[in-house]
N, C-alpha and C positions, 0 to 999 in steps of 0.2 A: 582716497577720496576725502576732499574736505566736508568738514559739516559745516551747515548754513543754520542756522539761526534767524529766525523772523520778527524782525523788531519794528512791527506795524506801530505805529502812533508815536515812537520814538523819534526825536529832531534829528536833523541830520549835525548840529553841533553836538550833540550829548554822544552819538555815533566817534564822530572823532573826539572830542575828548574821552571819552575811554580809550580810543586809539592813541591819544595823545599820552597818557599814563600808562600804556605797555606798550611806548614803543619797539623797545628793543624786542618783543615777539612776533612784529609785523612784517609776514613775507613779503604780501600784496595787498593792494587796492583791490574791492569790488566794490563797482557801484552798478544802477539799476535805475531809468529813467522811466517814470509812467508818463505817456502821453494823452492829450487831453481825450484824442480817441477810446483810451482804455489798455493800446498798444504799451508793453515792456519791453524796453531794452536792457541786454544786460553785457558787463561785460568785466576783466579783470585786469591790471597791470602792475607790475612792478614798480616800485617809485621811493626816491633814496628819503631821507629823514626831514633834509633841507623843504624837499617839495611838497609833504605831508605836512608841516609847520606852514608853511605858507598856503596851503591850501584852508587848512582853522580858521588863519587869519583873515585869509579872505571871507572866507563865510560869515565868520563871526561879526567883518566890520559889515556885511551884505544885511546881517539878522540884525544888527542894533539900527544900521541906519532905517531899514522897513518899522523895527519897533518905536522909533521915538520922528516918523515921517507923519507931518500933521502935526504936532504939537507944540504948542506953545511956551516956550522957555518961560516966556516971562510971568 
């Protein structure tokens, strides 16, 4: 049985970037969806290097573009 670990208040970048620094011990994916209800979904899958990497990126460009939305360059 795996152990789970509860990284309440943790981002979900800092999540995969640690994933991202040990990848090579990564069986599977689990993620865990709260809904505005209070409902959890949870669920686990397999997933190769390429689609872990691309999933970072994706978030990561999701969290800069939310961080720097509304602001002013100039």
């Amino acid at each position: 049985m795996a152990k789970v670990e509860s990284l309440y208040g943790t981002t979900p970048a800092e999540i995969f970037q640690s994933g991202l620094e040990n990848i090579a011990d990564i069986e599977a994916i689990s993620m865990t969806v709260q809904w505005k209800d209070g409902r959890l979904t949870a669920g686990w899958s397999n997933v190769d290097r390429a689609t872990l990497a691309f999933m970072i990126l994706a978030l990561d460009q999701k969290q800069r573009a939310e961080s720097f939305a509304g602001v002013d360059p100039g």
